[in-house]
Backbone bond lengths (Angstrom), bond angles and torsions (degrees), N, CA, C in turn:
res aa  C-N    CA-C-N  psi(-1)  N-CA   C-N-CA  omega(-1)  CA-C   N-CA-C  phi
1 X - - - 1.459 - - 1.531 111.50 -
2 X 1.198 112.16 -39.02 1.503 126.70 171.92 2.297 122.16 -29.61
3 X 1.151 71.49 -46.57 1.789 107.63 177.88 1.576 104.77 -43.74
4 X 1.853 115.53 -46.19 0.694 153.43 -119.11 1.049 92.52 -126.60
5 X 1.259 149.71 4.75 1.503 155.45 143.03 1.218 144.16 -44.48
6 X 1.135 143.95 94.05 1.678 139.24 -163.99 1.692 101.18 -40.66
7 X 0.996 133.92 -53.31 1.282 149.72 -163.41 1.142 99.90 -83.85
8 X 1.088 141.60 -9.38 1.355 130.25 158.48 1.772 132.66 -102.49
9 X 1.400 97.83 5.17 1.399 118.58 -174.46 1.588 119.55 -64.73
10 X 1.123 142.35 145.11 1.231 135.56 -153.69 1.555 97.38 -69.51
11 X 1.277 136.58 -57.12 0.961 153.95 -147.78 1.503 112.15 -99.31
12 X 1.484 100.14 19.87 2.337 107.80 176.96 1.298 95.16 -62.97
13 X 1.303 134.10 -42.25 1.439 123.97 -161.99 1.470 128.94 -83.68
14 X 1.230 97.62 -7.91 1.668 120.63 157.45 1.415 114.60 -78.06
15 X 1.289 118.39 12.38 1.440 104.31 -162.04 1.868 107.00 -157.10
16 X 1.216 104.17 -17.27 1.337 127.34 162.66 1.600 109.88 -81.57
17 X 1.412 118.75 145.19 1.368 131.17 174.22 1.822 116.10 -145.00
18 X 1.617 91.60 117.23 1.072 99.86 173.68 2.176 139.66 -106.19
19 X 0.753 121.11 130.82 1.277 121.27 -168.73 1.810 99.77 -102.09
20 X 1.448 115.94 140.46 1.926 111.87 153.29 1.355 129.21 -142.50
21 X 1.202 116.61 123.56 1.622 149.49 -161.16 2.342 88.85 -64.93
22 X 0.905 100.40 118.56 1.894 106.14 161.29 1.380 96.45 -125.65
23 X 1.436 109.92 163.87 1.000 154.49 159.56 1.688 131.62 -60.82
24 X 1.261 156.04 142.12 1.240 142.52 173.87 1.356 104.22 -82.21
25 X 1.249 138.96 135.07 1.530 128.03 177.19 1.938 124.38 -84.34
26 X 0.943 111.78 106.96 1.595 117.70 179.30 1.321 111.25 -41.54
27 X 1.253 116.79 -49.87 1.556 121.86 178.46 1.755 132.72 -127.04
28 X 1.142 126.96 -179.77 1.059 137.50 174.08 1.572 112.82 -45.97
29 X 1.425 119.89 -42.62 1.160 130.75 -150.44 1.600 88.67 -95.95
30 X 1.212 126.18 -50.46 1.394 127.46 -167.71 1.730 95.94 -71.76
31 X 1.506 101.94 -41.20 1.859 83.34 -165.76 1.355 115.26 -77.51
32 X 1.802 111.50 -5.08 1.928 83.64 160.55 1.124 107.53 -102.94
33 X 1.546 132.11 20.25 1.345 128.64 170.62 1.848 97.84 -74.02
34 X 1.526 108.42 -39.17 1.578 104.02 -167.73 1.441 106.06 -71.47
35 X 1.284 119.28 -39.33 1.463 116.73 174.37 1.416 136.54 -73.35
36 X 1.662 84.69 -0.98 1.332 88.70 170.66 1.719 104.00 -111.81
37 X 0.878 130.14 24.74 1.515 173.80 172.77 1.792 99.17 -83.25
38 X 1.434 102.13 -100.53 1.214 121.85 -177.70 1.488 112.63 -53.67
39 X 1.584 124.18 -24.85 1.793 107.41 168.71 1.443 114.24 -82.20
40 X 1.144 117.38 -2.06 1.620 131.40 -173.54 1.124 98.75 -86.84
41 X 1.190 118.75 -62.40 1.899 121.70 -157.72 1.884 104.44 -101.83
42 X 1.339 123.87 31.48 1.380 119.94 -170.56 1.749 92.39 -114.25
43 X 1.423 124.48 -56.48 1.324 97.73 168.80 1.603 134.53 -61.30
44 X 1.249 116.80 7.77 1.475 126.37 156.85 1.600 103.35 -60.65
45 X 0.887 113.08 -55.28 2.209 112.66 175.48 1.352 80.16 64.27
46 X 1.554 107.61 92.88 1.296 159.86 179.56 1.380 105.99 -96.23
47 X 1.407 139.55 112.22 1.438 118.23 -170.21 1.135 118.20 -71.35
48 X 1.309 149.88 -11.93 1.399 157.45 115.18 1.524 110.61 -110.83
49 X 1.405 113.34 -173.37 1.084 128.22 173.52 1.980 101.59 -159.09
50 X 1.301 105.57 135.24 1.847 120.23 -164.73 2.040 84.28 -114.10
51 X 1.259 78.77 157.01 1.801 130.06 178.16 1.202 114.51 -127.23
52 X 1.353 114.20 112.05 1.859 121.49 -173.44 1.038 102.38 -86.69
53 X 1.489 128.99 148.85 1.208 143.31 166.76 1.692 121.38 -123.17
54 X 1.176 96.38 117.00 1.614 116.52 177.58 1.517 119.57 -34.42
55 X 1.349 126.20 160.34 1.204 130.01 -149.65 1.689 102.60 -87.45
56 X 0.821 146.34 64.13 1.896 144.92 153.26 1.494 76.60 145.01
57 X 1.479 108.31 65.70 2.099 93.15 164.12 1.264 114.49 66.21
58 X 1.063 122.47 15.15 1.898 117.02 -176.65 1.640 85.10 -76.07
59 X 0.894 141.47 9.27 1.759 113.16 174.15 1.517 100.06 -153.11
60 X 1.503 100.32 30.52 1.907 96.72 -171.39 1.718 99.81 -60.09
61 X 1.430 119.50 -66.25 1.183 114.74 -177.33 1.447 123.46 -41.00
62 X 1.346 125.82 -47.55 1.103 127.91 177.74 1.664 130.03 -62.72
63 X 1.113 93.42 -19.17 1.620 122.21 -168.30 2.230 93.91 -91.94
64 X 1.154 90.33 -60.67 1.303 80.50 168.58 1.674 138.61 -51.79
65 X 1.355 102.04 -52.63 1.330 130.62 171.15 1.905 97.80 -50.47
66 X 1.241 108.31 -54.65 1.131 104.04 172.06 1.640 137.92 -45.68
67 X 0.943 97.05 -84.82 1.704 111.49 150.13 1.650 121.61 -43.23
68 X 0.782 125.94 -9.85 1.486 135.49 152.05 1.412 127.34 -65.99
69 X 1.432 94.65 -60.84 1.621 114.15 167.13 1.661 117.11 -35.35
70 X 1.596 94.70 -51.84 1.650 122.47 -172.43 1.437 99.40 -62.20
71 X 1.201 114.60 -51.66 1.352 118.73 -165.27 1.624 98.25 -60.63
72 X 1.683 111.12 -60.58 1.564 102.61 -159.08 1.773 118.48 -82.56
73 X 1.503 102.33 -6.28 1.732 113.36 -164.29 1.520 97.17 -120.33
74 X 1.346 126.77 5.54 1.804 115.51 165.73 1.523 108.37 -143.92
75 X 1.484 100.33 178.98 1.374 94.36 175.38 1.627 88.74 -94.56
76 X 0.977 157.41 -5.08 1.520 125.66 -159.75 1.351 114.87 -75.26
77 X 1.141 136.06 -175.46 1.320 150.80 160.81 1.358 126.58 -72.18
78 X 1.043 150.61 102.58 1.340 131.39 -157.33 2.251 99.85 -109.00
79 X 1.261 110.88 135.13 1.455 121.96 177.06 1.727 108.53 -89.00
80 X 0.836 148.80 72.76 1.530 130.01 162.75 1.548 139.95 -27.51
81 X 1.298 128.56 100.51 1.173 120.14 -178.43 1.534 118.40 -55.24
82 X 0.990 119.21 142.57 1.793 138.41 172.06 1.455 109.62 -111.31
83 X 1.420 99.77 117.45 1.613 95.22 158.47 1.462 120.87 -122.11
84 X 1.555 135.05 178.87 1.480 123.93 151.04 1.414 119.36 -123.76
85 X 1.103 119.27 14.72 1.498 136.51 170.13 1.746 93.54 -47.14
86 X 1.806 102.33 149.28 1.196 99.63 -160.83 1.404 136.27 -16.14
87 X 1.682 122.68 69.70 1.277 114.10 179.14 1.654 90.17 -144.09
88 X 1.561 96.85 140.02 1.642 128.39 164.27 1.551 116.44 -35.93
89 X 1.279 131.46 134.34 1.717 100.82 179.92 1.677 107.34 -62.83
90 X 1.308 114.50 -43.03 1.494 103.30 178.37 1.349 115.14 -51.03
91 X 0.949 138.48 -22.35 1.565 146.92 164.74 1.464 115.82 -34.15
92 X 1.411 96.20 -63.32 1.444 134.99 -173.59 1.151 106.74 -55.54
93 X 1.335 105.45 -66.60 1.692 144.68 -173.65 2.196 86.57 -42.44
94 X 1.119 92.40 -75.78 1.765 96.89 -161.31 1.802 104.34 -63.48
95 X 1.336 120.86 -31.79 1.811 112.38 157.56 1.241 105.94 -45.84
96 X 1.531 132.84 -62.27 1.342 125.62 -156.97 1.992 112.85 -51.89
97 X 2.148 90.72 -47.93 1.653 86.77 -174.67 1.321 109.47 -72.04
98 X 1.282 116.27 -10.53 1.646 116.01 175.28 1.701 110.92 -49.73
99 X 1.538 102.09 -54.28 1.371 84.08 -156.45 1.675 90.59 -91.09
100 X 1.399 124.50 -24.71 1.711 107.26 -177.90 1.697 102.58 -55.34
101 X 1.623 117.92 -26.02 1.722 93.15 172.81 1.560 114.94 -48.21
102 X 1.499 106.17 -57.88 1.239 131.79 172.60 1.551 123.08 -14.84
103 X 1.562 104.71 -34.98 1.368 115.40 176.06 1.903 105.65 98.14
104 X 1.328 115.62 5.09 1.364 120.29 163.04 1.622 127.26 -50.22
105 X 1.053 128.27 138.87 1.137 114.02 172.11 1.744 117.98 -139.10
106 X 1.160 103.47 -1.20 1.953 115.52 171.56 1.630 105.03 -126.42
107 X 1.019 107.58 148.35 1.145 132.76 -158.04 1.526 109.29 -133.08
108 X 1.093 144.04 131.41 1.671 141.64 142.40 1.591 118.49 -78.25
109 X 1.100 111.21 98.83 1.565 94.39 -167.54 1.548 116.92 -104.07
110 X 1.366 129.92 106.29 0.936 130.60 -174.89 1.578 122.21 -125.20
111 X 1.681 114.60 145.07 1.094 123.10 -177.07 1.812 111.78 -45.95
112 X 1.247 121.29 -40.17 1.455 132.31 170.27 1.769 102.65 106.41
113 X 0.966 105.83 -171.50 2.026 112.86 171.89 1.542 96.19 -126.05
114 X 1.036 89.68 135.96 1.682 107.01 -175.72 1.513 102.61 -50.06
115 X 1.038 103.37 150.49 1.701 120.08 -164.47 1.827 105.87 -68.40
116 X 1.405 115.73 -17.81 1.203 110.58 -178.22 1.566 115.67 -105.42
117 X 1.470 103.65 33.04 1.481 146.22 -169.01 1.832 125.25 57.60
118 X 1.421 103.72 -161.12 1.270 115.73 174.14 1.918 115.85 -53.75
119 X 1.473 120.96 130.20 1.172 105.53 -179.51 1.891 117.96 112.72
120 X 1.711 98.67 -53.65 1.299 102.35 168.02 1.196 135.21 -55.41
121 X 1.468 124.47 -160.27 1.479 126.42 173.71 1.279 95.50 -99.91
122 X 1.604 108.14 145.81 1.596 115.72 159.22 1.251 113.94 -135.83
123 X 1.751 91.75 129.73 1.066 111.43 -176.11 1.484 107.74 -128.16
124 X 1.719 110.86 132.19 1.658 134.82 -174.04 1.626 113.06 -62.97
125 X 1.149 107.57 120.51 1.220 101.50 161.54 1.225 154.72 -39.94
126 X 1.365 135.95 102.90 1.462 130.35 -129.56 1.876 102.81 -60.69
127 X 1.244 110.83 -24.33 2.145 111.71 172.34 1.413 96.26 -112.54
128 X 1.388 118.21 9.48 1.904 96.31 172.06 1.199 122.35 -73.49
129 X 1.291 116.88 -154.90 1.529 132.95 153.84 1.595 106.45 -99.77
130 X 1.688 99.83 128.53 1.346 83.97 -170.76 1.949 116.74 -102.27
131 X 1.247 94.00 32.67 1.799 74.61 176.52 2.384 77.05 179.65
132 X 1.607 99.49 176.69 1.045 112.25 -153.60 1.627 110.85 -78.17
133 X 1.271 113.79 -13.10 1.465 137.81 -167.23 2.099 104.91 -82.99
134 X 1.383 91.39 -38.45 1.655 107.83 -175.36 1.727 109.04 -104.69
135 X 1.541 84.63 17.60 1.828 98.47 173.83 1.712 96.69 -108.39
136 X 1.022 102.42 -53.57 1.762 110.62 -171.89 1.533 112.41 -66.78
137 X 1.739 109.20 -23.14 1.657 108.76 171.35 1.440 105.16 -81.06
138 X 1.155 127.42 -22.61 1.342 128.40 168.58 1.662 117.33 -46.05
139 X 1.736 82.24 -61.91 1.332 95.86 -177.90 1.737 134.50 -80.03
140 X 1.471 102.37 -5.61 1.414 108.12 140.75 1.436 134.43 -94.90
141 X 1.219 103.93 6.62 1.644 102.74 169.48 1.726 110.30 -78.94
142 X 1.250 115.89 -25.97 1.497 124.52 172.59 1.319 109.81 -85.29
143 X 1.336 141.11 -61.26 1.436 116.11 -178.55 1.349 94.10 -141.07
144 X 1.979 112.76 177.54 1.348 119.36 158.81 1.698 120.53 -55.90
145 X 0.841 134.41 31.16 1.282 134.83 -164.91 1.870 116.70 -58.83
146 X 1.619 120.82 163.71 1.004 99.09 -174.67 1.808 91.83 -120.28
147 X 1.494 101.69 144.63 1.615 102.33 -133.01 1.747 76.58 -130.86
148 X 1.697 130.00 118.23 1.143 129.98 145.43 1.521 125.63 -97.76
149 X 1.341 115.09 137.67 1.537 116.42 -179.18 1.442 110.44 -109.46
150 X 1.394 117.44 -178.17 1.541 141.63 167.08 1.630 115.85 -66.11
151 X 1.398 138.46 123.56 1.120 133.21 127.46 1.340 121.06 -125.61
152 X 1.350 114.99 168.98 1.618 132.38 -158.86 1.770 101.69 -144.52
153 X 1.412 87.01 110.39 1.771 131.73 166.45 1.386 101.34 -55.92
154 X 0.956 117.90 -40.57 1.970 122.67 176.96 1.857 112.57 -100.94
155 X 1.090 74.21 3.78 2.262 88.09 -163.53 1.418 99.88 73.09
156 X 1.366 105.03 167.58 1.369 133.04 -169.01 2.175 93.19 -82.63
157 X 1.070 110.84 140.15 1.490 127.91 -172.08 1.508 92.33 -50.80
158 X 1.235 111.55 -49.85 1.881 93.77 -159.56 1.473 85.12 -119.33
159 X 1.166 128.65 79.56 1.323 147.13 147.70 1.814 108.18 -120.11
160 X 1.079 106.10 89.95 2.168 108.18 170.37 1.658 107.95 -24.47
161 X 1.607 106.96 -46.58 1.367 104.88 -167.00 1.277 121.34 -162.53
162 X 1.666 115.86 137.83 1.776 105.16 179.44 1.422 118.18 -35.88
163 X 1.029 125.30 -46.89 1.789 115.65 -174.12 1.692 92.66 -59.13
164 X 1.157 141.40 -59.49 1.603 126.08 -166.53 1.286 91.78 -60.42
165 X 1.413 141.49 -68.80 1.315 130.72 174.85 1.466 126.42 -30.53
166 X 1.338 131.00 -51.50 1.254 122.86 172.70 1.470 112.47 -61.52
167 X 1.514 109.86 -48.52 1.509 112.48 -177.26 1.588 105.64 -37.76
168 X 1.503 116.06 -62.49 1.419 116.58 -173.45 1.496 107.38 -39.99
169 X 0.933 103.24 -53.37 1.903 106.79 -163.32 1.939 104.64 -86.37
170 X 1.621 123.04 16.87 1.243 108.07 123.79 0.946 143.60 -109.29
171 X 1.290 96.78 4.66 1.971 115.99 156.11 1.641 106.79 -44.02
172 X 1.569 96.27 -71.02 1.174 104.52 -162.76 1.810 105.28 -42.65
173 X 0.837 107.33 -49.28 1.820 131.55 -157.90 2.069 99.41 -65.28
174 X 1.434 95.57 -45.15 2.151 106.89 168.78 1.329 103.74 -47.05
175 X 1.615 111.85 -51.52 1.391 117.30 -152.01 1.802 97.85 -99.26
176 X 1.352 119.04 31.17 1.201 127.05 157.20 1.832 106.75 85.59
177 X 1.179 134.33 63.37 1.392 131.53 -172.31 1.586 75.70 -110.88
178 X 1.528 108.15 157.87 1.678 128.62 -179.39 1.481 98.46 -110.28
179 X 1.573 138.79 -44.25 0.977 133.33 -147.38 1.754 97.85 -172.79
180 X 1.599 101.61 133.70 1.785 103.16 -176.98 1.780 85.94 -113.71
181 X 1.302 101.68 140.39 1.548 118.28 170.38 1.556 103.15 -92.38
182 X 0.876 134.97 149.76 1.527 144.68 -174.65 1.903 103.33 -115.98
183 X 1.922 89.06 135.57 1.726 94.24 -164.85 2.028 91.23 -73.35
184 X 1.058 96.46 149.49 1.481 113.76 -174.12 1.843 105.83 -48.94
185 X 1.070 97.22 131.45 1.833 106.73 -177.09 1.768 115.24 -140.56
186 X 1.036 119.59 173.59 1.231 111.08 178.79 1.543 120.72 -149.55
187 X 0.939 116.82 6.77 2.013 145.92 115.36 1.021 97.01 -14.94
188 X 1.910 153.57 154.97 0.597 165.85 129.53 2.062 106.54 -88.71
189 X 1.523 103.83 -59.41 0.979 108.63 -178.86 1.891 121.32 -63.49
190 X 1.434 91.17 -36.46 1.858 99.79 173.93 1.842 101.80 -48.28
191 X 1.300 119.37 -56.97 1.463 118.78 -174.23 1.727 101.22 -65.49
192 X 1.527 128.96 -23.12 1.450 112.79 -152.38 2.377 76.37 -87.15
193 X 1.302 98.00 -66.86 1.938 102.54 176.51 1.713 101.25 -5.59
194 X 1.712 99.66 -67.44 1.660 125.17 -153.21 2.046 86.26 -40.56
195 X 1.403 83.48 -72.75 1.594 83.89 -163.28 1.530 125.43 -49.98
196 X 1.782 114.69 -39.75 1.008 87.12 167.41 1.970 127.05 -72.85
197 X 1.026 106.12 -17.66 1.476 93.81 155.91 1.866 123.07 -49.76
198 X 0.663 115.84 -102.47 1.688 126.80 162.39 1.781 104.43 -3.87
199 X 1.451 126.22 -43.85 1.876 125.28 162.06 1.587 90.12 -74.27
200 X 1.000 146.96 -42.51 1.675 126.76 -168.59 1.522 103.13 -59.18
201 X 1.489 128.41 -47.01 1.040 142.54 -103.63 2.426 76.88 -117.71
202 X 1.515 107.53 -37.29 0.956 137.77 159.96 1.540 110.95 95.92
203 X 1.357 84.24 64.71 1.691 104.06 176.38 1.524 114.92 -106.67
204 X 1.172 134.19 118.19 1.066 134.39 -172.75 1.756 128.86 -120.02
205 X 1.212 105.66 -2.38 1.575 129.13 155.31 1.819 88.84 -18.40
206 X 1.302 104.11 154.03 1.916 118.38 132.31 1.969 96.48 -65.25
207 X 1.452 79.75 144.69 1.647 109.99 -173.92 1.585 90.86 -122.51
208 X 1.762 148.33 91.21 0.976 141.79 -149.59 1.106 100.44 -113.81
209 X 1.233 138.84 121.87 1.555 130.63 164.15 1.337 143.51 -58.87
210 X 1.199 127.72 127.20 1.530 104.25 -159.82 1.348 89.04 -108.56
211 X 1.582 120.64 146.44 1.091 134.16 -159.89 1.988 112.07 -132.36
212 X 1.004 111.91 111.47 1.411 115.42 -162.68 1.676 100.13 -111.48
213 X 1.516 108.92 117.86 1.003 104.31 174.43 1.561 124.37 -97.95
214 X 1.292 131.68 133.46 1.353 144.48 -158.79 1.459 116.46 -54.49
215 X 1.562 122.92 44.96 1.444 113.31 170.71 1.583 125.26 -43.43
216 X 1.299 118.97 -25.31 1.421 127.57 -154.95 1.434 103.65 -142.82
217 X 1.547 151.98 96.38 1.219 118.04 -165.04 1.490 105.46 -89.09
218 X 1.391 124.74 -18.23 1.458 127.58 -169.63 1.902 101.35 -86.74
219 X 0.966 120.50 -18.12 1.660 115.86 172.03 1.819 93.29 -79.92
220 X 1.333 114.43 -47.89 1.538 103.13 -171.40 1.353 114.90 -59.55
221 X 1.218 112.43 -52.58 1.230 120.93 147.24 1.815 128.89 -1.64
222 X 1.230 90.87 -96.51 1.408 95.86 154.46 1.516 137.19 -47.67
223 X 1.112 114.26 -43.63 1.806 128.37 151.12 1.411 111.05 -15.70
224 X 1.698 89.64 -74.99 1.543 108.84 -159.15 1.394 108.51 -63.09
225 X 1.490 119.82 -33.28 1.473 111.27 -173.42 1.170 107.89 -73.85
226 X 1.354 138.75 -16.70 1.379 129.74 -161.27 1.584 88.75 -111.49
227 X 1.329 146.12 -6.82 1.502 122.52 178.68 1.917 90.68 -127.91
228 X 1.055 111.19 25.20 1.683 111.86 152.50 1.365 99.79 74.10
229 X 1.524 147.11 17.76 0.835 139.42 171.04 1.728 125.76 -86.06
230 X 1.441 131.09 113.26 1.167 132.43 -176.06 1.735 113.84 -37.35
231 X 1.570 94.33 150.91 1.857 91.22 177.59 1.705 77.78 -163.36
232 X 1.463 87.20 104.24 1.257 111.90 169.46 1.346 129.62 -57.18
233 X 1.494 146.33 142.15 1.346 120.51 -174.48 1.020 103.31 -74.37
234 X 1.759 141.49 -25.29 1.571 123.50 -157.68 1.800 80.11 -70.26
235 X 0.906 134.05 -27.51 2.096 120.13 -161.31 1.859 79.06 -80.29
236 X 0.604 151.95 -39.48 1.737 150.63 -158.48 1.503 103.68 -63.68
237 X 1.649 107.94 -52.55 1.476 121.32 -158.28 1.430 96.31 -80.89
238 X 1.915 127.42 -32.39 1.651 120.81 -174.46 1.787 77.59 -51.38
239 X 1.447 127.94 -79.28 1.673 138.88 -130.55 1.376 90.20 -70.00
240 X 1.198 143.91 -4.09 1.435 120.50 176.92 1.298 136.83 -68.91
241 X 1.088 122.51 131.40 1.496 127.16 -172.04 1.833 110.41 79.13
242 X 1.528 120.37 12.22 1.217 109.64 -175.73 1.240 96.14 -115.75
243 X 1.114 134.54 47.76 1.498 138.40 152.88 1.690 121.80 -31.67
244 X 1.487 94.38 -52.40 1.374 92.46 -154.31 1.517 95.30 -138.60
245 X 1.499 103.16 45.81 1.544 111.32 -171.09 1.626 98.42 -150.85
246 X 1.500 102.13 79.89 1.955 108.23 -157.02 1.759 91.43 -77.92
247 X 1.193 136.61 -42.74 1.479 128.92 165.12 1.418 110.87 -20.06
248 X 1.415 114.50 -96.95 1.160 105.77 179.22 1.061 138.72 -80.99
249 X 1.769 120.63 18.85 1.055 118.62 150.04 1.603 123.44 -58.12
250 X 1.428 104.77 -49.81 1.780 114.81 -176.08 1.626 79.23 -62.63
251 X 1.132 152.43 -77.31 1.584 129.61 -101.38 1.930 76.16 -95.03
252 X 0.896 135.95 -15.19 1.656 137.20 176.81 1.469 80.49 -79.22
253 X 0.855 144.14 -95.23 1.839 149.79 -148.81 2.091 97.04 -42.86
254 X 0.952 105.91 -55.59 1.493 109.61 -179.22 1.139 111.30 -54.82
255 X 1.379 135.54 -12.61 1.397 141.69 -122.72 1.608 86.55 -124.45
256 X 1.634 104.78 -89.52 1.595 115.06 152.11 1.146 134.11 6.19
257 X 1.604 108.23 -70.31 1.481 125.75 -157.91 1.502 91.74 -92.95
258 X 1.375 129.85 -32.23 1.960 119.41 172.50 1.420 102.27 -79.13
259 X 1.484 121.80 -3.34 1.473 117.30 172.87 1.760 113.18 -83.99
260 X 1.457 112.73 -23.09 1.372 133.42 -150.22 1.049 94.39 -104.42
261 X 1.380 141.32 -29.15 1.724 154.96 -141.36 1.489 80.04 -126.21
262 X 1.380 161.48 -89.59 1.471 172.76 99.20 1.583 104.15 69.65
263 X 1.193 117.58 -72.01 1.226 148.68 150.80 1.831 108.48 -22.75
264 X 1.167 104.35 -55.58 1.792 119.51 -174.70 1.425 108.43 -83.34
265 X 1.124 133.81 -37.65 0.434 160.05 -109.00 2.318 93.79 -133.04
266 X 1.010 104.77 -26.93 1.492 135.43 -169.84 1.549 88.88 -100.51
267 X 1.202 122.56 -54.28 1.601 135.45 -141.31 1.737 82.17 -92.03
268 X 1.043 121.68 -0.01 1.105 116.30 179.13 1.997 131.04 85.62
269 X 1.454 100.41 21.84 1.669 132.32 179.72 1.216 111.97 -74.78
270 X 1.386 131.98 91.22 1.626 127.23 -171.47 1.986 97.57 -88.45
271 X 1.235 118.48 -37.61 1.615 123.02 -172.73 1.437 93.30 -79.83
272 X 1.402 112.59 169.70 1.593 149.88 156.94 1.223 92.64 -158.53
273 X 2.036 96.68 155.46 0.997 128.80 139.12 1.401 127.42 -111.02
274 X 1.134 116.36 127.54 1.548 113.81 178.71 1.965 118.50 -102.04
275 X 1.511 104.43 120.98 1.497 113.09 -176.78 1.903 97.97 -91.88
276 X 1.787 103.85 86.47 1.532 112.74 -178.63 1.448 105.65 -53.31
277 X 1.229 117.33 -7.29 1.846 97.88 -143.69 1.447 129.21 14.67
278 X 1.187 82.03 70.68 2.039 90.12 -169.86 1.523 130.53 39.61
279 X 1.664 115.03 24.91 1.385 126.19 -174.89 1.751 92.05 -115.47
280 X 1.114 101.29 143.14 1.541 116.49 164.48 1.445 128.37 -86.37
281 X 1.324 106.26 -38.79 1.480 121.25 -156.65 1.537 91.49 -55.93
282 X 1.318 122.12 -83.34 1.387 127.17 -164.17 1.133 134.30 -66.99
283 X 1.645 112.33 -4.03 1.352 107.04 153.58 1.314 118.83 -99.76
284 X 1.532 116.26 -9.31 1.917 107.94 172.31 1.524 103.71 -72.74
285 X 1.687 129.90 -28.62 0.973 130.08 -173.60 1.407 124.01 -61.07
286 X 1.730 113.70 -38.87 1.348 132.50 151.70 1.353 118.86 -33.82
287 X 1.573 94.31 -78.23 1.569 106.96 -179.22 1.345 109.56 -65.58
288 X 1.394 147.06 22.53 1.124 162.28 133.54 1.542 103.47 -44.79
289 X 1.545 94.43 -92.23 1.579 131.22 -176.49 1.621 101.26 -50.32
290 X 1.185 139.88 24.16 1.534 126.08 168.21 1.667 79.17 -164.78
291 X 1.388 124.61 32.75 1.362 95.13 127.28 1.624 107.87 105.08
292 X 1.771 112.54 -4.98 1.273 99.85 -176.83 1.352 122.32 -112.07
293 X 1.107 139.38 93.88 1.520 135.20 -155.29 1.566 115.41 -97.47
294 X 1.533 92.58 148.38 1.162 105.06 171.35 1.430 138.83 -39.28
295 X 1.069 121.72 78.48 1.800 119.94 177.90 1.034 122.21 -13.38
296 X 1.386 120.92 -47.35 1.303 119.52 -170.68 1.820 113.59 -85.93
297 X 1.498 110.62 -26.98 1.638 125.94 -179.32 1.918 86.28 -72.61
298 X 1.530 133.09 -27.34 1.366 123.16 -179.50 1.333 120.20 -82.25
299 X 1.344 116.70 -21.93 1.335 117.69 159.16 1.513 120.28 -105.32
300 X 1.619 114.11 34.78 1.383 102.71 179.89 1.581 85.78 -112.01
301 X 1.592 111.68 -15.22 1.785 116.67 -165.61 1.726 89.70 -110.30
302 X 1.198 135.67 10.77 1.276 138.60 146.02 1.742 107.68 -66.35
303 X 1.302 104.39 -66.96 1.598 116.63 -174.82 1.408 117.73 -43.61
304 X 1.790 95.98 -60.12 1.790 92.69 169.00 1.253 129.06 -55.60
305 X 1.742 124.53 -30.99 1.107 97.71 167.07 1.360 141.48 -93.86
């Protein structure tokens, strides 16, 4: 019966679509780690790929510089992150024409985590925009742009309750959002619930999963407790005892996350998003394992034969 699997069909990778979230690099050392990032995972033809931006502009320059690069040194698409964490709307306002000079045209637009991080209080800037919904009307008042937002499979931490949570995210969707990326979870069923909540609610966006693969399990770890995201013990018991055994930590993490993607993929999930943290290995390995190959490894086994 196995044989007999959607996800195992010759042709999943024709039919699957993947997107991946990097980082701006702080230093020398990280930014040819990212580019060496981005020459790895670009013949995948990724339908975009986003650049996060720090909480009140802490990484505007870098973020730019970044996405610039993308624009003039690959073919991919590059998404720009948006935030309004302590920033002025004119603030806001002059990032956006920054990068549409730039030649940008997608955006991630998100409310951000308060600058004194994940966990804290956030509080709106007394002339900002105050939440992620009155970021994306912003950002369709300047162009047609194609504009992805935030949702949460567990709800957002300081949301009382899914109905305030969904409500937000048909804000976002009124004020013109194309597609909500979902904060990384490992529930299968929490994201399958989420959505049909969010179609009751009569949201009809792609609901995309964002999919984080386990480089680190004790930073995720830590992650997850502070932005409310479940971590199941069976994911606890794969990482145990591999502390200090990074081999089979990745080939366990690769393992997981093509189990988690496999799974979605069944449920009837044609998109991902992948959160690289500027590593290649484990998400080409994924996108391996469901089917999506390298363009360039298809015409290098064109040539030989």
């Amino acid at each position: 019966m196995n044989q007999f699997r959607f996800s195992r069909r010759p042709d999943i990778g024709d039919k699957v679509r993947v997107s991946f979230e990097f980082f701006p690099p702080k230093t020398d050392e990280m930014e040819a780690r990212l580019w060496d990032t981005v020459t790895r995972l670009e013949p995948l033809k990724p339908k975009f790929v986003s650049v996060t931006y720090g909480a009140g502009g802490s990484t505007r320059e870098r973020t730019a510089r970044t996405v610039k690069r993308i624009l003039n040194e690959t073919t991919l698409t590059p998404a720009a992150h948006m935030t309004c964490v302590d920033a002025a709307r004119h603030q806001v306002d002059a990032v956006i024409r920054e990068f549409t000079d730039m030649g940008v045209t997608r955006f991630v637009a998100l409310r951000g985590d308060p600058a004194a991080g994940v966990g804290t209080a956030y509080r709106p800037h007394p002339d900002g925009y105050a939440n992620g919904a009155e970021l994306v009307g912003a950002l369709k008042s300047v162009g047609d742009f194609d504009i992805s937002v935030s949702a949460y499979p567990e709800k957002h931490p300081e949301s009382p309750d899914f109905v305030t949570d969904i409500d937000m995210l048909k804000r976002k969707v009124d004020n013109g959002a194309t597609r909500a990326i979902t904060q990384f979870f490992f529930d299968n069923d929490l994201y399958e619930r989420y959505v049909e909540r969010a179609r009751r609610a009569g949201i009809y966006i792609p609901i995309v999963p964002g999919i984080l693969p386990v480089h680190n399990f004790t930073q995720v770890a830590n992650f997850s407790s502070r932005c409310g995201a479940l971590l199941p013990a069976w994911l606890a018991e794969r990482f145990e005892g591999l502390e200090n055994d990074a081999q089979t930590h990745a080939l366990v993490a690769s393992a997981v996350a093509a189990e988690q993607v496999h799974d979605l993929v069944e449920r009837g999930v044609g998109d991902f998003h992948f959160y690289t943290m500027n590593r290649a290995d484990l998400v080409f390995a994924v996108c391996h394992m469901i089917g999506i190959r390298s363009h360039e490894s298809e015409a290098a086994g064109s040539a030989a034969a």
